[in-house]
C-alpha positions in Angstrom: -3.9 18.6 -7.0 -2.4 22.1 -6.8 -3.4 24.8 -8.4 -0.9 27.1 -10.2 -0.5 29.8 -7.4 -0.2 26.9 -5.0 2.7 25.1 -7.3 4.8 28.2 -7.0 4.3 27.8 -3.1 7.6 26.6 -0.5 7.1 22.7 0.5 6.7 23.6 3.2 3.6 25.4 2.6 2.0 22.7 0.8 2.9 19.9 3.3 1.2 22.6 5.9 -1.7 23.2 3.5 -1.9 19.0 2.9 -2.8 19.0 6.7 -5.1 21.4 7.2 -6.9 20.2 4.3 -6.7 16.4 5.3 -8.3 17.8 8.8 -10.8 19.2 7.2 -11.8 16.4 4.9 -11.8 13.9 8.0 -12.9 16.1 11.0 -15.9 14.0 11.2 -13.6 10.7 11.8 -11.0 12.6 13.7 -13.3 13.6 16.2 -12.5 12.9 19.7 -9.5 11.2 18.7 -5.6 11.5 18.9 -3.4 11.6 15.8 0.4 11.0 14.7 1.1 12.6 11.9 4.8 11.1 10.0 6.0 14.1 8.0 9.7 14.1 6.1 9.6 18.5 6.1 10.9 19.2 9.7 9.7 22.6 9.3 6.3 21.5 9.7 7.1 19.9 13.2 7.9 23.1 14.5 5.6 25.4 13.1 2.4 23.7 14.1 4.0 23.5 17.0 4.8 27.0 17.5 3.8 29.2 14.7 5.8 30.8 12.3 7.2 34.5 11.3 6.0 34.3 7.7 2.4 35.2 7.1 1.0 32.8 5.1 2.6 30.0 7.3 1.5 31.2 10.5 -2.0 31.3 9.1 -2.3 27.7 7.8 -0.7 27.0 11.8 -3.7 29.2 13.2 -6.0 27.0 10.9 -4.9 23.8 11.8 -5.4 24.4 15.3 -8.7 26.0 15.0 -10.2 22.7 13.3 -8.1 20.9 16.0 -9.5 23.0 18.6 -13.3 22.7 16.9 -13.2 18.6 16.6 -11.6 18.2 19.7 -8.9 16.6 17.7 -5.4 16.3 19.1 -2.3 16.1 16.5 1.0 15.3 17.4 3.8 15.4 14.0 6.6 13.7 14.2 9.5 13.8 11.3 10.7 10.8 9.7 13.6 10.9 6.8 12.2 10.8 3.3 13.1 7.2 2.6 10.4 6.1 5.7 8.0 8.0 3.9 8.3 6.9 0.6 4.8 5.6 -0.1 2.9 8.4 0.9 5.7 10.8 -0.9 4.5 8.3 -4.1 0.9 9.3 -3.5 1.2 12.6 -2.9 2.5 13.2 -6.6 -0.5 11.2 -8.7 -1.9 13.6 -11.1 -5.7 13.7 -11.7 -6.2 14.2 -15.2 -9.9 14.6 -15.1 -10.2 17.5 -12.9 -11.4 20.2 -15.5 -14.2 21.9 -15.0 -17.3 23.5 -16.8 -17.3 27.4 -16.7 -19.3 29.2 -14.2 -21.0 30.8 -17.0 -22.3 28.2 -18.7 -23.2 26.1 -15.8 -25.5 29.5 -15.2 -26.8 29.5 -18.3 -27.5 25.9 -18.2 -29.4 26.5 -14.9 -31.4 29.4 -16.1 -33.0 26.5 -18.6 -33.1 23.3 -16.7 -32.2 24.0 -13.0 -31.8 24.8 -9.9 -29.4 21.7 -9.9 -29.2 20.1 -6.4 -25.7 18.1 -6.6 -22.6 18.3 -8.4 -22.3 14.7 -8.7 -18.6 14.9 -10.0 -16.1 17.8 -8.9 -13.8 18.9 -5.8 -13.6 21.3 -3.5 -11.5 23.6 -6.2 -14.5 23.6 -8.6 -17.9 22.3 -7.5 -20.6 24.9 -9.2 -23.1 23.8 -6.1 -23.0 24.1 -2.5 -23.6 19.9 -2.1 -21.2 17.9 -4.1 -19.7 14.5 -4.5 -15.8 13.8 -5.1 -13.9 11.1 -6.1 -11.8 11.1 -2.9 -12.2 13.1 0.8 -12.6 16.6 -0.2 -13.6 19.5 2.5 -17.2 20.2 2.8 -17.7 17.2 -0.2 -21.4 15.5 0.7 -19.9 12.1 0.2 -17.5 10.4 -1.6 -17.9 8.1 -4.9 -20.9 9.7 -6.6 -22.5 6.0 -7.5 -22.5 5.2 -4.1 -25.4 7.5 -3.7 -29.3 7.8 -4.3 -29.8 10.3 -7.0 -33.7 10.3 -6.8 -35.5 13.6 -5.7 -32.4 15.6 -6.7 -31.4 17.6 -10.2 -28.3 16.4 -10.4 -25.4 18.1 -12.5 -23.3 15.5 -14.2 -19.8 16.0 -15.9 -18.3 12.8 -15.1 -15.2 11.6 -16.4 -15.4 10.1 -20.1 -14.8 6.8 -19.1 -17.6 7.0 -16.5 -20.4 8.6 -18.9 -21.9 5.6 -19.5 -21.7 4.4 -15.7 -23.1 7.5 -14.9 -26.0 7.2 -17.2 -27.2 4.0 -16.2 -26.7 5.0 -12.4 -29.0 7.7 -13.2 -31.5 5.2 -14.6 -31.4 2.8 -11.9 -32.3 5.6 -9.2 -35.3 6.9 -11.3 -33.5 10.0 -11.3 -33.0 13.1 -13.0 -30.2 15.4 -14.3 -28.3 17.2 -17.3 -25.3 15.3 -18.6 -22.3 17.7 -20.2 -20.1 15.2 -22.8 -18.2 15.7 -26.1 -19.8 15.1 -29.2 -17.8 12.2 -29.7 -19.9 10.0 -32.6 -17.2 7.2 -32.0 -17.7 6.8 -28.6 -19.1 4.0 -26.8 -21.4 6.2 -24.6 -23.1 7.6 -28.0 -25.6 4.7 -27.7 -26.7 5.6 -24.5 -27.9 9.3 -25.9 -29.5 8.5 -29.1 -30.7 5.5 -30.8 -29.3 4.6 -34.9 -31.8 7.1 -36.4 -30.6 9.9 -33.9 -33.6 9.9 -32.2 -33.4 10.5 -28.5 -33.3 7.7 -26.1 -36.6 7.3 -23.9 -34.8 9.2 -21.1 -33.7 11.6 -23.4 -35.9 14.5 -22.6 -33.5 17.8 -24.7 -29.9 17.9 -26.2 -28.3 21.0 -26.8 -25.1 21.4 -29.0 -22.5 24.5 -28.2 -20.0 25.4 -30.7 -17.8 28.0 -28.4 -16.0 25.3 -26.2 -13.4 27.6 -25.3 -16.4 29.7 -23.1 -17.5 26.0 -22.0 -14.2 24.0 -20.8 -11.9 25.2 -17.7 -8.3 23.6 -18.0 -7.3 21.3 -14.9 -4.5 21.3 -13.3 -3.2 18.5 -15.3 -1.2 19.6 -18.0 -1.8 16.5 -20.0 -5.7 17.7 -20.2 -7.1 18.8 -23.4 -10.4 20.3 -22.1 -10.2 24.1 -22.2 -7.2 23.8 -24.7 -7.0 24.5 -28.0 -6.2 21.0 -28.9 -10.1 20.0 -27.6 -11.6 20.5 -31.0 -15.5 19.0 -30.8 -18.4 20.7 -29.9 -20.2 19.9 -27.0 -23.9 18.4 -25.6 -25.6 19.6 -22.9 -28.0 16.6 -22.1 -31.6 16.4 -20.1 -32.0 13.3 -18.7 -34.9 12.2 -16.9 -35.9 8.7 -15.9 -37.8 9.3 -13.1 -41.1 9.0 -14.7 
C-alpha cells in the first residue's frame, strides 16, 4: 500500500520502489541466486540499468544495486506489454483495508503500564511500534510472516489484529501459554466480546486488566485505505486496551 506522498509519485517511481522493496523482503531467498524481473514501465529497464538524471530515481537505482550487490543477487528486467502482465498489474492494486495503526503515543503510554512489548504481532514495515514484528505478507526487516504461525510464549506480545482475527488471535494467545495486551473496539455486539468478559462482565480467567479510552481520535492512525474508519470521525466507540495473560 502507498502512502499519500508515495501516491503522488511517477509510476515509475513506484514500480522502482516495488523492487527495491520486494529485494528487500526476499534477500534471504534471493541469495545466491539469478532473477528475471517482467516489468510493463520500460523506464525501469533502463534505469536499473544505468541510473537516472532525476534524484530520487537514481537513488532507488543505487539501492537496488546495493542489496543486489550485498545478497550476491543478480537481476536482470526485461519489459513485457501491459496485457502479458495483467495478473501481477491485478495484484499490485488490492487495497488492504486493515492497515491502520495505533498512535505512537498511546502505544507509549500503554508500555509505560504493561510493557516492554517484545513483538508487534500484527503491522508492516510502514507502522510496526517494535523493532521485531510479524506481517501479513513479506515485509522488509518483518520477523516472519502470518503471526499464528508463530510461538508467542516468552514474549509480550502487542496485539491489534484485524477485527475479524480478534478472536483467532485470542485463542492463539491461549494455546501458546502466552502473554500480551489486546487493543479492540468496544463493540458489545461483537462475537469476540465473549472471549473478554463472561455474562456478568466479569473478566475471563486470562483476563488479567481492561482499560477503556474515550479520546479515540489520539488512539487510531487512518490507513491508507480510504474505506477505513479507524482514525476517522465516522469511528464512533470507545476503545479497550486489554491484559492478557495465560501463561500461568
Amino acid at each position: 500500500m502507498w502512502n499519500e506522498l508515495e501516491r503522488c509519485k511517477s509510476s515509475t517511481w513506484r514500480e522502482m520502489r516495488a523492487i527495491e522493496q520486494a529485494l528487500l523482503s526476499f534477500s534471504t531467498l534471493f541469495m545466491g541466486k539469478s532473477l528475471k524481473w517482467f516489468t510493463d514501465n520500460q523506464n525501469c529497464v533502463r534505469i536499473v540499468q544505468a541510473g537516472s538524471m532525476k534524484e530520487d530515481l537514481q537513488n532507488l537505482a543505487y539501492s537496488i544495486f546495493c542489496i543486489c550487490k550485498e545478497h550476491n543477487i543478480f537481476i536482470e528486467l526485461q519489459w513485457i506489454p501491459r496485457t502479458l502482465n495483467s495478473k501481477a498489474d491485478y495484484i499490485s492494486k488490492m487495497s488492504d483495508h486493515e492497515d491502520w495503526q495505533i498512535s505512537n503515543e498511546f502505544f507509549e503510554f500503554l508500555e509505560s503500564l504493561w510493557g516492554p512489548f517484545t513483538v508487534d504481532r500484527f503491522a508492516s514495515v510502514m507502522n510496526n511500534k517494535t523493532k521485531r514484528f510479524n506481517s501479513l505478507f513479506w515485509n522488509p526487516t518483518a520477523e516472519a510472516v502470518d503471526a499464528f504461525t508463530q510461538n508467542w510464549h516468552g514474549e509480550n506480545n502487542w496485539l491489534v489484529p484485524p477485527i475479524y482475527s480478534v478472536i483467532r488471535t485470542i485463542k492463539h494467545l491461549i494455546y501458546c501459554n502466552a502473554k500480551g495486551s489486546l487493543i479492540v473496539p468496544r463493540w458489545v455486539s461483537a462475537p469476540f466480546w465473549s472471549y473478554i468478559f463472561n455474562k456478568n462482565l466479569t473478566y475471563k480467567a486470562y483476563v488479567k486488566d481492561v482499560l477503556e479510552f474515550k479520546e479515540t481520535n489520539r488512539i487510531y492512525s487512518k490507513g491508507s485505505s480510504p474505506k477505513c474508519i479507524f482514525g476517522t470521525e465516522n469511528f464512533l466507540s470507545t476503545v479497550l486496551a486489554v491484559r492478557l495473560d495465560a501463561s500461568l
